[in-house]
FIBA-853173 format. One record per residue (C-alpha): residue number from 1; y negated, z, x. Coordinates in steps of 0.2 Angstrom, whole numbers, plus 2048, in hexadecimal, padded with zeros to 3 digits. Example, Ala and Ser with C-alpha at 12.3 -4.5 7.8 and 13.67 -1.06 7.14 Angstrom:
BEGIN
1/816/827/83E
2/805/824/844
***
This chain:
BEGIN
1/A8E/CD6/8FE
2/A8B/CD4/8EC
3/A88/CC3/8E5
4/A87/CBB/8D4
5/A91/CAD/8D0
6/A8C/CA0/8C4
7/A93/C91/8BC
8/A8C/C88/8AD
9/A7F/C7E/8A6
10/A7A/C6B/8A6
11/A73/C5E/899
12/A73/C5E/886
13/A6B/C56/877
14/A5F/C62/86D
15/A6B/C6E/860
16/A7A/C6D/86D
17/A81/C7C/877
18/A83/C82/888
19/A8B/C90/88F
20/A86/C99/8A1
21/A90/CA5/8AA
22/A8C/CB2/8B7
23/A99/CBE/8C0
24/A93/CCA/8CA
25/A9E/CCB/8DA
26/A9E/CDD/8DE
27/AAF/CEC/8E0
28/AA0/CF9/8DE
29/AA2/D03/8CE
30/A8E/D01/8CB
31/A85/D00/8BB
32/A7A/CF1/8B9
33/A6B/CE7/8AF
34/A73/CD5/8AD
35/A6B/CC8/8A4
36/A63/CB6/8A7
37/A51/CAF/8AC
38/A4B/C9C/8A9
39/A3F/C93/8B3
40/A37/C84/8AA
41/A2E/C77/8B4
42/A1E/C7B/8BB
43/A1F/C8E/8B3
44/A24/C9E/8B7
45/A36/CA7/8B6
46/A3A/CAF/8A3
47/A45/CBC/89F
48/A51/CB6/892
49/A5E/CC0/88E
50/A67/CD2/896
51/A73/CDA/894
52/A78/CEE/89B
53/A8A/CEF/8A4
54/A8F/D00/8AA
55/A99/D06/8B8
56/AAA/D07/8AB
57/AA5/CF4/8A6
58/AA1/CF9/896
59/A8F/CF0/88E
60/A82/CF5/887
61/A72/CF4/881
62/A6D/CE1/881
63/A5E/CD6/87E
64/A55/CC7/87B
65/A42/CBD/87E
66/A3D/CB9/86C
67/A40/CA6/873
68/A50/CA7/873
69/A56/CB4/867
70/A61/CAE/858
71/A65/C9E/862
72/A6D/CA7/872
73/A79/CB3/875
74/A80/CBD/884
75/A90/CC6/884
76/A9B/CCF/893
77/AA9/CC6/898
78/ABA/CCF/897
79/AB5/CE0/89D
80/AAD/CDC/8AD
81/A9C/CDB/8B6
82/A9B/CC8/8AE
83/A91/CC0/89E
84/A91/CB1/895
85/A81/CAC/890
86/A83/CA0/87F
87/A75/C95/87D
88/A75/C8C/86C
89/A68/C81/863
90/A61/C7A/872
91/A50/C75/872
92/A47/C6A/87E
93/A3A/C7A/884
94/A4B/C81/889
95/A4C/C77/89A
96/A4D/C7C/8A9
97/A54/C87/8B7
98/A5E/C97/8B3
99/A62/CA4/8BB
100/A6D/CB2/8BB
101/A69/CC3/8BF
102/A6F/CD3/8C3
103/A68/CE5/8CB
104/A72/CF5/8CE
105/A6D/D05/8C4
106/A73/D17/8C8
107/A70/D1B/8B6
108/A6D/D14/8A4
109/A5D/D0B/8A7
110/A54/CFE/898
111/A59/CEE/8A0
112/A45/CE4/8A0
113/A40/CD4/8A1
114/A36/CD6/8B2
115/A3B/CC9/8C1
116/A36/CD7/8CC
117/A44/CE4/8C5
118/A52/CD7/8CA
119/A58/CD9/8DC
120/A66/CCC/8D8
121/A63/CBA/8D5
122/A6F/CAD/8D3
123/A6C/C9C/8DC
124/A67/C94/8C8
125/A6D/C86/8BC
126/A64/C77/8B6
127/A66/C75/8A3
128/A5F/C66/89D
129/A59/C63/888
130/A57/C52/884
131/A50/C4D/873
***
């Protein structure tokens, strides 16, 4: 059974950092969409950041909501079906519940930002910005 694994997150001033982790346990040679969703209180979820891992866990293409680009980065870790996701600059409207996500592909797909294209969820983070 495939899961995703999490660790990360927790409370920071505004302009501090925080990094989130996400391994996706599998021995399946799949290619997969990887990436991060947010929930803030009382709204819905928010694609932030994916990225494209294929089946020889090489990346590729990756992407980022225009709320986070230039403050967050995601990279793969080490060669695997892992990412980090750096999240720098914090800002208060940056809180809440993240969540790591992952779906298998049997091709080179355009990883989206659609709740509904991720069949794999992580069980979610609280990251808190004070300010």
């Amino acid at each position: 059974q495939v899961q995703l694994v999490e660790s990360g997150g927790g409370s920071v001033q505004t302009g501090e950092s925080l990094r989130l982790s996400c391994v996706v346990s599998t021995h399946a040679r799949d290619n997969y969409c990887m990436g991060w969703f947010r929930q803030a209180p009382g709204k819905g979820r928010e694609g932030i950041a994916t990225i494209w891992i294929n089946e020889y866990n090489r990346s590729g293409a990756i992407a980022y909501a225009n709320s986070v680009r230039g403050r967050f980065t995601i990279s793969q870790e080490n060669a695997k079906k892992a990412h980090y996701l750096q999240m720098n600059s914090l800002k208060p409207e940056d809180t809440g519940t993240y969540y790591c996500v992952a779906d298998p592909r049997p091709a080179y797909d355009e990883c989206s930002f659609r709740v509904a294209d991720y069949i794999l969820w992580g069980q979610g983070m609280q990251v808190t910005v004070s300010s």
